[in-house]
C-alpha positions as YAML, in Angstrom:
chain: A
units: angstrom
residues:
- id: 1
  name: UNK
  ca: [21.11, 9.59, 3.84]
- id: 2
  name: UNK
  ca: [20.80, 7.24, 6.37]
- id: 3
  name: UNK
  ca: [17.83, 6.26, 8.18]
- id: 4
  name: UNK
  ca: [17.15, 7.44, 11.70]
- id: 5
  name: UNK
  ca: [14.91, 5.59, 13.77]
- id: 6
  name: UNK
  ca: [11.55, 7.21, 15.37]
- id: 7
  name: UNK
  ca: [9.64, 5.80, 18.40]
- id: 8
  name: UNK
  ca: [7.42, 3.12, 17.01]
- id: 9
  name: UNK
  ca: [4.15, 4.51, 18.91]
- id: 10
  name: UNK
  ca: [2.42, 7.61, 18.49]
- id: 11
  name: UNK
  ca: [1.03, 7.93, 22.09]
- id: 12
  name: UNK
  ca: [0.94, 11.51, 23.09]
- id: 13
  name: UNK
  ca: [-2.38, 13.05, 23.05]
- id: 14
  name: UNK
  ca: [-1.43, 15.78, 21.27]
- id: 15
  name: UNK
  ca: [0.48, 13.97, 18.31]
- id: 16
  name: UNK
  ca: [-2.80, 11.93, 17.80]
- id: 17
  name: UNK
  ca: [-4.92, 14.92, 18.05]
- id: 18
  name: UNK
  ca: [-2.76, 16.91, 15.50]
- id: 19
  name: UNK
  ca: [-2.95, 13.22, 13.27]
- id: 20
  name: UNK
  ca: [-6.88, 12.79, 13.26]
- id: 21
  name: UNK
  ca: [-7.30, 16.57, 12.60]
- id: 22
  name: UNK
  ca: [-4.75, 16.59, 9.64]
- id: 23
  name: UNK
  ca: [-5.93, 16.52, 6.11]
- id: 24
  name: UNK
  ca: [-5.25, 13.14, 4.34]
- id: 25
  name: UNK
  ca: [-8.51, 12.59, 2.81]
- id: 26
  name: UNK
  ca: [-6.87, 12.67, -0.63]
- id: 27
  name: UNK
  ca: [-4.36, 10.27, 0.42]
- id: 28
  name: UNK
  ca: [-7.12, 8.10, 2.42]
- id: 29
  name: UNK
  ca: [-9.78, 7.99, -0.41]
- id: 30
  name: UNK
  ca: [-6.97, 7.15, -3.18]
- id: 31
  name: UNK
  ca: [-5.63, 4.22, -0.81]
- id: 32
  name: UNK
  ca: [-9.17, 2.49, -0.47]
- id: 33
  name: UNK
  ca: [-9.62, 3.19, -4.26]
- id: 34
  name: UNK
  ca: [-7.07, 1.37, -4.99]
- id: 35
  name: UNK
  ca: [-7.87, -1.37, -3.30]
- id: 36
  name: UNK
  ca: [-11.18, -1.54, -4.75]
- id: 37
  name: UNK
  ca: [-9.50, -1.23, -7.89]
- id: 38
  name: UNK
  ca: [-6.73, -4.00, -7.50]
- id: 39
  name: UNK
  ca: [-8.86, -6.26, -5.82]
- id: 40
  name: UNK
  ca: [-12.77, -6.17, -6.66]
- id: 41
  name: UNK
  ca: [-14.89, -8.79, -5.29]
- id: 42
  name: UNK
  ca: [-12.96, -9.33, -1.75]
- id: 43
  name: UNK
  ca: [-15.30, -10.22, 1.03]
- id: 44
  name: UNK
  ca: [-14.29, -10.86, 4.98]
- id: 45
  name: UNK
  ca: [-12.74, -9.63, 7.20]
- id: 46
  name: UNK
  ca: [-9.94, -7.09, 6.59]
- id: 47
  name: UNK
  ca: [-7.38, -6.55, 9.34]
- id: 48
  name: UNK
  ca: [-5.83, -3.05, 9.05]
- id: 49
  name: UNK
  ca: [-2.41, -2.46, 10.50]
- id: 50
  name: UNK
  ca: [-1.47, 0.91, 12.11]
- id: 51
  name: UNK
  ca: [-4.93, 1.76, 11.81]
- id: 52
  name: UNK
  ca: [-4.25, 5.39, 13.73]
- id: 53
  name: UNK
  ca: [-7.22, 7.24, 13.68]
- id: 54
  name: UNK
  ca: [-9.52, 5.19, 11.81]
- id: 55
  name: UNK
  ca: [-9.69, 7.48, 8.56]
- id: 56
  name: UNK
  ca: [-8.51, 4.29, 6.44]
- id: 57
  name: UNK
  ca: [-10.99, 1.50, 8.40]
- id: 58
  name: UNK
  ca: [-14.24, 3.56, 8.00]
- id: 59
  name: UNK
  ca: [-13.59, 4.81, 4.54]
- id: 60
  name: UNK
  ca: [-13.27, 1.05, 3.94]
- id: 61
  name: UNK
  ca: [-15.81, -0.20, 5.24]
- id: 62
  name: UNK
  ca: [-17.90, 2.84, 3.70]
- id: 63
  name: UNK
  ca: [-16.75, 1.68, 0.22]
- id: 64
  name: UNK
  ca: [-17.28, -2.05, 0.62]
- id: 65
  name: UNK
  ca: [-20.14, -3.15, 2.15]
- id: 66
  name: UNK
  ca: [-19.03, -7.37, 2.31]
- id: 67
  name: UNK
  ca: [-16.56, -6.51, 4.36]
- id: 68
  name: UNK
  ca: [-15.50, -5.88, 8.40]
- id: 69
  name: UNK
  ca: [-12.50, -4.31, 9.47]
- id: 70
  name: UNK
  ca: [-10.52, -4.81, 12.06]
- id: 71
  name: UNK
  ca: [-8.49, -1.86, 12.56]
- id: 72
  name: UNK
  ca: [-5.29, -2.43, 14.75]
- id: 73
  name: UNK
  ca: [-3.07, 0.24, 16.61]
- id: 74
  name: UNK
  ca: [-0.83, 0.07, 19.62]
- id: 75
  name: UNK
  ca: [-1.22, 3.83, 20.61]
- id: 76
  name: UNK
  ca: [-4.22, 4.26, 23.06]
- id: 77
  name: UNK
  ca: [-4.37, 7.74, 21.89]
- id: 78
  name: UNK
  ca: [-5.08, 7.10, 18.58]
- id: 79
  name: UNK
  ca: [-7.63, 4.32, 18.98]
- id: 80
  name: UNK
  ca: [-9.48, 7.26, 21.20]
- id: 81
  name: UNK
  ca: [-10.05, 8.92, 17.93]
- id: 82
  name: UNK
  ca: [-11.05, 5.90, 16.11]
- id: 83
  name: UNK
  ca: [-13.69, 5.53, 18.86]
- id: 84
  name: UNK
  ca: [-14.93, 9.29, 18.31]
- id: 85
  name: UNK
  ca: [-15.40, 8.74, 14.48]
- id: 86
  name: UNK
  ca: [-16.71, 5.18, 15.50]
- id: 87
  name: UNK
  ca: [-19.78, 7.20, 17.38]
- id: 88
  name: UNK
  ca: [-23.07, 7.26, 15.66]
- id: 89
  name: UNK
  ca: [-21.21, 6.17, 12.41]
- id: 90
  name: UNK
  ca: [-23.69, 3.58, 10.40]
- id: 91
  name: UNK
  ca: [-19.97, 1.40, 9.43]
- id: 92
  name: UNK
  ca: [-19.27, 1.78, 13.11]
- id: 93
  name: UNK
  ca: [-21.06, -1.85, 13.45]
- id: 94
  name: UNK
  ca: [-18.60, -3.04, 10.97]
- id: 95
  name: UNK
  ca: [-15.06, -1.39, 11.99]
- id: 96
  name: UNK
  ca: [-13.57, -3.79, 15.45]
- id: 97
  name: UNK
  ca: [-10.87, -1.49, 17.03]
- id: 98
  name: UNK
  ca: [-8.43, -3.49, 18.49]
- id: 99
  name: UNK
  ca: [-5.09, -2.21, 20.59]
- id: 100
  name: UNK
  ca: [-2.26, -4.20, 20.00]
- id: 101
  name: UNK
  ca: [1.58, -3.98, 19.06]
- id: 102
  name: UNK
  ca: [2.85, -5.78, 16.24]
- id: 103
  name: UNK
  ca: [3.73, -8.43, 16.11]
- id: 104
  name: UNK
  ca: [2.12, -9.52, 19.26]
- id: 105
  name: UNK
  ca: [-1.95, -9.60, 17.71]
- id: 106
  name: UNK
  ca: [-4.80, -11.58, 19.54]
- id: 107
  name: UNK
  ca: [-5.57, -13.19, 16.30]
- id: 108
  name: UNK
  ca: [-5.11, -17.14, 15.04]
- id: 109
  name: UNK
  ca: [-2.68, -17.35, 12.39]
- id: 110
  name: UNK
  ca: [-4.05, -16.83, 8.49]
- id: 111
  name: UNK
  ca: [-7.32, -15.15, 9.97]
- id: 112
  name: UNK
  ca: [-8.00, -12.46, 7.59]
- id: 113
  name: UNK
  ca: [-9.31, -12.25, 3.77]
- id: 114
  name: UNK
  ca: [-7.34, -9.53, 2.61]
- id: 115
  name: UNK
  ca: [-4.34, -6.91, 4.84]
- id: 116
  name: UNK
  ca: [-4.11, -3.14, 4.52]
- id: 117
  name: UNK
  ca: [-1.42, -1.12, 6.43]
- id: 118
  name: UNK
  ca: [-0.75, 2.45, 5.95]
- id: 119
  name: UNK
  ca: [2.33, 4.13, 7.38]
- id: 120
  name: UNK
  ca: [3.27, 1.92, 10.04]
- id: 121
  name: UNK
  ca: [6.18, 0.28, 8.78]
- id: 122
  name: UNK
  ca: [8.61, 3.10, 9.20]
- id: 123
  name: UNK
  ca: [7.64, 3.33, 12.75]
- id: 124
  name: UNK
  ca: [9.28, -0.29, 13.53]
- id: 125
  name: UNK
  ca: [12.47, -0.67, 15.17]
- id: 126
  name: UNK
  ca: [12.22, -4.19, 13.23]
- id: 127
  name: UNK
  ca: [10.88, -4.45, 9.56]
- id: 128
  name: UNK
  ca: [10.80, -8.19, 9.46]
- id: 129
  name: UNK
  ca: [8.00, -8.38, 12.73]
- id: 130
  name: UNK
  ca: [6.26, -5.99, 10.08]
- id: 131
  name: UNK
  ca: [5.89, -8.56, 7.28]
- id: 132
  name: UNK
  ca: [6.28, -11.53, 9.16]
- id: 133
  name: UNK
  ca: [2.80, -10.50, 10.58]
- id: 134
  name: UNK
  ca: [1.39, -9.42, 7.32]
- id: 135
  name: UNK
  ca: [2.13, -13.12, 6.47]
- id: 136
  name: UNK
  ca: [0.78, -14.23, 9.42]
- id: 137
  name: UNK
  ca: [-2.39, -12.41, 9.15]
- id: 138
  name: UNK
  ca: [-3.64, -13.16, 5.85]
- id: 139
  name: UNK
  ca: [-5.05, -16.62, 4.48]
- id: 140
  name: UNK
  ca: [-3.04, -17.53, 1.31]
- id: 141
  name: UNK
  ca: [-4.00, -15.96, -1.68]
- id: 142
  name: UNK
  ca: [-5.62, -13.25, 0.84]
- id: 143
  name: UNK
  ca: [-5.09, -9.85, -1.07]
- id: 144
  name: UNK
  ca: [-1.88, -7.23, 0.70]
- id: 145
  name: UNK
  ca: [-2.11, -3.44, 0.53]
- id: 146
  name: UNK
  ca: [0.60, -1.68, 1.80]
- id: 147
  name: UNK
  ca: [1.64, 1.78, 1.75]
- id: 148
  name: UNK
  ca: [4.21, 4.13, 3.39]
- id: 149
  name: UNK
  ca: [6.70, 6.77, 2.98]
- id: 150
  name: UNK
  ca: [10.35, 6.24, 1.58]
- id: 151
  name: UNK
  ca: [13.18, 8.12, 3.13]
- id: 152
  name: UNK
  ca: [14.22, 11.23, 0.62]
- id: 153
  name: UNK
  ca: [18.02, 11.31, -0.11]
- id: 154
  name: UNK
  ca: [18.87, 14.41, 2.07]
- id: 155
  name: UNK
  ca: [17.69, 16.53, 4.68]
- id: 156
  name: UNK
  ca: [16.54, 19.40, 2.47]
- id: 157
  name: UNK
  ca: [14.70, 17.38, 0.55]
- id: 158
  name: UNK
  ca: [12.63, 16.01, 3.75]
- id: 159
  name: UNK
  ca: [12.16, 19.25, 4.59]
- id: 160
  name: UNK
  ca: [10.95, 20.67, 1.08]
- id: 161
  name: UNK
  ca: [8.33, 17.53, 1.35]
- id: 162
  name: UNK
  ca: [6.84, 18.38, 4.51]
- id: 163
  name: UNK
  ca: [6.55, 22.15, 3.16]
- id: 164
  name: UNK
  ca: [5.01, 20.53, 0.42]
- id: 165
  name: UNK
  ca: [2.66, 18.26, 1.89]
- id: 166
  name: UNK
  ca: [1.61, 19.86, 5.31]
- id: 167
  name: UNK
  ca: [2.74, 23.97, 5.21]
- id: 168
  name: UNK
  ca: [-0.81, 24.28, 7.20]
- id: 169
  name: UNK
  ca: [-1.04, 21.77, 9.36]
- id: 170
  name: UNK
  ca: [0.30, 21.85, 13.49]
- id: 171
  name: UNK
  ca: [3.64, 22.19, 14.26]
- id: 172
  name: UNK
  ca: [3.37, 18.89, 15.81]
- id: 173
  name: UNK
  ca: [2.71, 17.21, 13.02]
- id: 174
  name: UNK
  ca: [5.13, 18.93, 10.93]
- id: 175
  name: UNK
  ca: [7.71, 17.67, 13.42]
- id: 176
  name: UNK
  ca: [6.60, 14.20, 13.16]
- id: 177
  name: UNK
  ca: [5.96, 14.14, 9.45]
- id: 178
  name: UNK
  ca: [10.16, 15.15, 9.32]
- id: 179
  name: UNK
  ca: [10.36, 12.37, 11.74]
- id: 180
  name: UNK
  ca: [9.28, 9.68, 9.79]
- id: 181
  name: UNK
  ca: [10.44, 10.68, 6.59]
- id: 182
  name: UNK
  ca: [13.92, 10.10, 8.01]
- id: 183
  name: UNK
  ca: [13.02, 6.86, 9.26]
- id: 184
  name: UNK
  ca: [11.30, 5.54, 6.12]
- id: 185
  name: UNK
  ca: [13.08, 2.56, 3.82]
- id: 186
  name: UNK
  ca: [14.07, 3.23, 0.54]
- id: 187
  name: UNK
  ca: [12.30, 1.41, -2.22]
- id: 188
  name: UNK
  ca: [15.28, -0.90, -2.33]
- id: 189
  name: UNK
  ca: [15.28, -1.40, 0.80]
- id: 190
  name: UNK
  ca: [11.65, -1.92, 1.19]
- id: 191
  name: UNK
  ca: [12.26, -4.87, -1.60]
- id: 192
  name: UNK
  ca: [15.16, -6.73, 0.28]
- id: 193
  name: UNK
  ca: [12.98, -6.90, 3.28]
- id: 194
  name: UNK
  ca: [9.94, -8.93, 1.52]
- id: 195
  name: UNK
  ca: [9.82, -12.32, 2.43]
- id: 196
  name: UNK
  ca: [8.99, -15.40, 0.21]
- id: 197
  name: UNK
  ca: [5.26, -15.20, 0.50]
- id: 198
  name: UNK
  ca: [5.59, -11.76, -0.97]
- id: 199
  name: UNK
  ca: [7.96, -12.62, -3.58]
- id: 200
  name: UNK
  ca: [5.75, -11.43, -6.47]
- id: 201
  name: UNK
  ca: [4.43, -8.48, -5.10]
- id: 202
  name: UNK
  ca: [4.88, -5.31, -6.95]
- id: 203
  name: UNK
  ca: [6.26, -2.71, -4.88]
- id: 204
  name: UNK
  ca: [6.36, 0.90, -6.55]
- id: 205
  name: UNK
  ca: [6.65, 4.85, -5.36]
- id: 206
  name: UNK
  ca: [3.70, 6.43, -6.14]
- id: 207
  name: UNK
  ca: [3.94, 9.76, -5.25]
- id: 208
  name: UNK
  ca: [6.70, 11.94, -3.91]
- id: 209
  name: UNK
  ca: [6.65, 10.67, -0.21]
- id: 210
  name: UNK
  ca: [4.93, 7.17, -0.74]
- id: 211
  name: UNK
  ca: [5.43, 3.75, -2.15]
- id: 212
  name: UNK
  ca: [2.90, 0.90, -2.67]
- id: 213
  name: UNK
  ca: [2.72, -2.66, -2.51]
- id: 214
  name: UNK
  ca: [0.37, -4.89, -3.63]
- id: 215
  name: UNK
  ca: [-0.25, -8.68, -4.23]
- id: 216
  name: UNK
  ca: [-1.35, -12.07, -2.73]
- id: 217
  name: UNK
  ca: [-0.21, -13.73, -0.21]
- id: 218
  name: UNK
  ca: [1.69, -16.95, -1.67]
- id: 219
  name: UNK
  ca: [1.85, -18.99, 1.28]
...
């Protein structure tokens, strides 16, 4: 099947509403376990890509008390929700909510100890702005987390995952959700893009909607 683009920002108030209010707390919690898991010890600061919501930042910073967050999203709407969970949370002091697009960040290059992103890369127009600013990002040796969804190999079978995975949640969502699943890479595809810094990397699906990546940065 071939891949249909989305528009790379969720921005409409009611997409990001339907987003923050969706269950992924299994999802969430597993991705910050695994982190924990692959990479114990990591202190600094922790830029998170596609942050969305904030689900991802706080748990983070909930988990792992040595480190800040800076949680990064280009969709005003969403960062409003980051800023309601931010409220009276006691990580709140720890969790920087940025707006920006990539690959245009307010950062100095190789800033960060360690780079998370959850389901943004399907959103781009442009894979390579995606990893060129995970590269950018992270300090080498700095510790890459990277999950997203991979593009089923027909229609019906996007549409049996979204039954699967969110029969209760808004239509909204639903729509989206069928969105991006047709815009996701394929593993292979996923592995072609990696650049040289990312060469060892181990990139693996992990469920049936997501793959993982996971390494150091090499350069």
């Amino acid at each position: 099947m071939e891949r249909v683009p989305e528009p790379e920002l969720m921005d409409e108030a009611e997409q990001a509403a339907a987003y923050a209010r969706a269950d992924f707390a299994s999802v969430n919690q597993g991705f910050v376990d695994r982190f924990r898991a692959l990479f114990p010890g990591v202190t600094g600061r922790v830029v998170d890509l596609g942050c969305g919501p904030g689900d991802i930042s706080f748990r983070l910073a909930r988990a792992a008390a040595a480190l800040r967050v800076v949680a990064v999203d280009g969709s005003a709407a969403m960062l409003a929700w980051a800023r309601r969970a931010a409220a009276g949370a006691p990580v709140a002091s720890r969790v920087d909510l940025v707006r920006a697009v990539v690959p245009r960040l307010p950062f100095p290059p190789r800033r960060f100890d360690a780079v998370i992103s959850n389901s943004l890369l399907h959103h781009l127009h442009r894979p390579a702005a995606f990893w060129d600013t995970v590269v950018t990002c992270g300090h080498r040796g700095a510790p890459v987390l990277i999950m997203d969804l991979f593009r089923p190999d027909s229609i019906e079978r996007a549409r049996d995952i979204v039954e699967s995975g969110a029969a209760n949640e808004a239509p909204v969502l639903k729509r989206d959700f069928f969105h991006s699943l047709l815009a996701a890479f394929t593993l292979e595809e996923v592995r072609a893009q990696l650049p040289s810094a990312l060469r060892h990397a181990r990139c693996e699906i992990v469920s049936e909607r997501h793959w993982l990546l996971w390494g150091r940065l090499e350069s």
